[in-house]
C-alpha positions in Angstrom: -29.6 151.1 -117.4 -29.2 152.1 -121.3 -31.6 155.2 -122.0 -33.3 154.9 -125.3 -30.5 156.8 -128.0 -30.2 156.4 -131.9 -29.2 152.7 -131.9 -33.0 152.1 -129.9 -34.5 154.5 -132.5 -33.3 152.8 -135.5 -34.2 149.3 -134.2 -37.2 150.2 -133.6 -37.7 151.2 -137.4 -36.8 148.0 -138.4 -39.1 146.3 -135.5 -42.3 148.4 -137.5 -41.1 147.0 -140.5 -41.2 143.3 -139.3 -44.8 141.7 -140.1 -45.4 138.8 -136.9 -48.0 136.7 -136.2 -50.8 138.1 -133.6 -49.8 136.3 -130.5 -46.0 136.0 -131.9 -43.6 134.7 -129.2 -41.2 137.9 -129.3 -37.9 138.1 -127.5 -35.9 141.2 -126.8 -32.4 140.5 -125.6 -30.4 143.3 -122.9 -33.3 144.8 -122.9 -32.8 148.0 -120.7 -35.2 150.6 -120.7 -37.6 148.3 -122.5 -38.3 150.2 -125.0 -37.8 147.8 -128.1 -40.5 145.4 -125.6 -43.0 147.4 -124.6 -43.4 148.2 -129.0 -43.6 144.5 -130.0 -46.2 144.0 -127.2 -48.2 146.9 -127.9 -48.2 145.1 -131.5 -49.8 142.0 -130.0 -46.9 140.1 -129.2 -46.6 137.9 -126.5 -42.8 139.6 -125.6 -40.3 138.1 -123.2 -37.3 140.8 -121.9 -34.3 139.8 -120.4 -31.3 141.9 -118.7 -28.5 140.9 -116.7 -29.1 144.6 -114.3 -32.1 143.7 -111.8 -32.9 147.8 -112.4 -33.7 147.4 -115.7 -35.8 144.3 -115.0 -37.7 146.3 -112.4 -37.5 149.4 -115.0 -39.5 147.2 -118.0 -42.2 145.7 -115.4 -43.2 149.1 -114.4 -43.2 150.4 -117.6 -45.1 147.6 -118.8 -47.8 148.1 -116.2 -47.8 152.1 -116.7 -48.4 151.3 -120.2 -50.9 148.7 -119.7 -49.2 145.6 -121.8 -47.5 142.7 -120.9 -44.3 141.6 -121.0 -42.7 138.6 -119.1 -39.1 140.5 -117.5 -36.8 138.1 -115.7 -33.2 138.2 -115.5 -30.4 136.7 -116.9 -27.0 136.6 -119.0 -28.6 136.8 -122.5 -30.2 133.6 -123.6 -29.6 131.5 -120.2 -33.1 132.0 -119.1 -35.1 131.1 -121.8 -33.3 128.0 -122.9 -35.6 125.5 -124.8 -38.0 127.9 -125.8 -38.7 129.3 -129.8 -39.4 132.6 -130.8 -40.8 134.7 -134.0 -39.1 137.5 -133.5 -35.7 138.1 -131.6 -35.1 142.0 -130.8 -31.1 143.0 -129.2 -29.3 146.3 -128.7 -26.4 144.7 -127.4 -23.2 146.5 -125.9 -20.8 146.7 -128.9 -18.4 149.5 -128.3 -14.6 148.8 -128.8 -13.0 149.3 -125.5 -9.6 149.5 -124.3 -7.8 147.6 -122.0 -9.2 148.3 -118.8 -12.5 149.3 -120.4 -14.2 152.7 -118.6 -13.0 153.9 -115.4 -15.2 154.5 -112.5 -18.0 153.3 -113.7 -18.2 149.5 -114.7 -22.0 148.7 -113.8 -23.4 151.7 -116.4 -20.2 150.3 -118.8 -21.6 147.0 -119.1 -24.4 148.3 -121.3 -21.9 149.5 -124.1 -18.6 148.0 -123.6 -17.8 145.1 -125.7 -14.3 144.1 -126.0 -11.1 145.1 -128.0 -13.2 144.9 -131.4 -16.8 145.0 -130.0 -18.0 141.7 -130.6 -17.7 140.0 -127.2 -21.6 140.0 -127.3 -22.5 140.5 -130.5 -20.6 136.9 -131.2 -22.6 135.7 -128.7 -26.0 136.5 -130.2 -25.1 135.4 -133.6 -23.9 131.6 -132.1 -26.6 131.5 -129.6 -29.6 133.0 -130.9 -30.4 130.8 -134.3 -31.3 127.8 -131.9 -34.2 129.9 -130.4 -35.8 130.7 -133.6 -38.7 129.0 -135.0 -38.9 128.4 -138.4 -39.5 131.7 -140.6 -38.4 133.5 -137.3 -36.3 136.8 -137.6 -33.5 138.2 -135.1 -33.1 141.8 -135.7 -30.1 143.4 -133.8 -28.3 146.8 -134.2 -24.9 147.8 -133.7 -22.2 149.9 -135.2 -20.1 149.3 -138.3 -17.0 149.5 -136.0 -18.2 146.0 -135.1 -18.1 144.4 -138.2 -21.6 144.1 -139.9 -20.0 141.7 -142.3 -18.8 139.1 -139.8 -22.1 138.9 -138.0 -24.0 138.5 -141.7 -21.6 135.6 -142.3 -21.5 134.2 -138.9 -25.7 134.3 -139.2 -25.8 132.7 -142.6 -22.9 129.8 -141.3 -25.3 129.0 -138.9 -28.2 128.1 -141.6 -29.7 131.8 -141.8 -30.4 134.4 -144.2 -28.9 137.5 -143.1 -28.2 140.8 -144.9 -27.5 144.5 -143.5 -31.3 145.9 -144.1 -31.0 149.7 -142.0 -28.3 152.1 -141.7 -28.0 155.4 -140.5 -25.0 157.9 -139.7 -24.9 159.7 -136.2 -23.0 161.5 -134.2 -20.4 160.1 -131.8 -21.4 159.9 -128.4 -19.7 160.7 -125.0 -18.1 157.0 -124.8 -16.6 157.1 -128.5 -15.6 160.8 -128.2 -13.4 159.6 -125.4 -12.3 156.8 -127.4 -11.3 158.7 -130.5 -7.3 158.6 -130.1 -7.4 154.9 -129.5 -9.6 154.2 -132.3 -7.2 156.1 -135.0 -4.3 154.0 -133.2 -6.4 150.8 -134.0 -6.9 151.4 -137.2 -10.6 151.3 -136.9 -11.4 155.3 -137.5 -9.6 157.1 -140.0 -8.6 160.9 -139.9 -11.4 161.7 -141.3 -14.1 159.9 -139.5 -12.5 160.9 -136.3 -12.6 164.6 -136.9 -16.4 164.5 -138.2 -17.3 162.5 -134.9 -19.8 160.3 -137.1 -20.3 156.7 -137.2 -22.4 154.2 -139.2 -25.2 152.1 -136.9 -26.9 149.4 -138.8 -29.5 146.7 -138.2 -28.7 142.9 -139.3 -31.5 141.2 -140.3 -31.5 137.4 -139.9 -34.5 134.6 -140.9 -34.3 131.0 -140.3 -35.6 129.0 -143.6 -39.3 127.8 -143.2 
């Protein structure tokens, strides 16, 4: 399960900043820890998590009754279980590290929560095909993830598909243990450059999506 870090902490910014309806259907996507859940519902929403690990699903009920709101956990792969429904607000932290071939070694259950593919879209493409359809209108998806994984393509790949979307948070942070690792490979890729790999810094930012009333 993903333990709350900068990416949870800068989403969670932008959730404060998002005005929704009391009683707002919320849904928060790879949810983990729970964390970006247990805020909308403490904000009145009526919140909806979903994870593909059964610990974190177990991890967000508890923490939901410790903290005495309520939040429907059930789990799936991303948007499967909650077909048909609509939301006001959509909420994801989704795994969106470039990986290697062969991804991380020895431990592919915790890898799931940040490997994404060769460029670090394989989910993040997902969400931005999948999740307009679950929006009502005026509805908002807010999701985080590094500029390594091309901001601009999701804001295009959200607006194609009849949204308004802009980059509305960013914030520079340290590397952690995963892309520390991964320096080398990401200077061979062309997706670092001298620089950024020897100040062990990258850019996290928040895309902002709204489906047209």
């Amino acid at each position: 399960m993903y333990a709350p870090q900068d990416d949870t902490l800068l989403l969670s910014e932008a959730l404060e900043d998002e005005p929704f309806p009391a009683g707002g259907r919320v849904l928060d996507v790879g949810t983990g820890s729970g964390a970006l859940a247990l805020a909308a519902a403490r904000r009145g929403g009526e919140v909806t998590a979903v994870d593909v690990s059964r610990r974190a699903v177990a991890g967000v009920r508890l923490n939901a009754l410790l903290h005495g709101v309520r939040v429907r956990a059930v789990r799936g792969d991303l948007f499967d279980p909650v077909r048909g429904e609509a939301f006001d607000l959509i909420t994801s932290n989704p795994p969106y590290v470039p990986t290697p071939p062969g991804g991380t070694r020895g431990r592919p259950r915790e890898a799931r929560a940040w490997d994404a593919g060769d460029d670090g879209r394989l989910v993040v493409d997902r969400i931005c095909r999948e999740a307009p359809e679950l929006l009502r209108p005026g509805g908002v998806l807010l999701m985080v993830h590094s500029a390594l994984s091309g901001p601009a393509t999701s804001v295009e790949q959200l607006r194609a598909a009849g949204l308004k979307a802009s980059v509305t948070l960013r914030r520079h942070v340290a590397f952690g243990p995963v892309l520390r690792d991964r320096v080398n490979w990401l200077r061979h890729r062309g997706m670092i450059s001298p620089e950024q790999a020897r100040a062990e810094r990258e850019e996290l930012v928040v895309v902002r999506a709204e489906r047209p009333v």
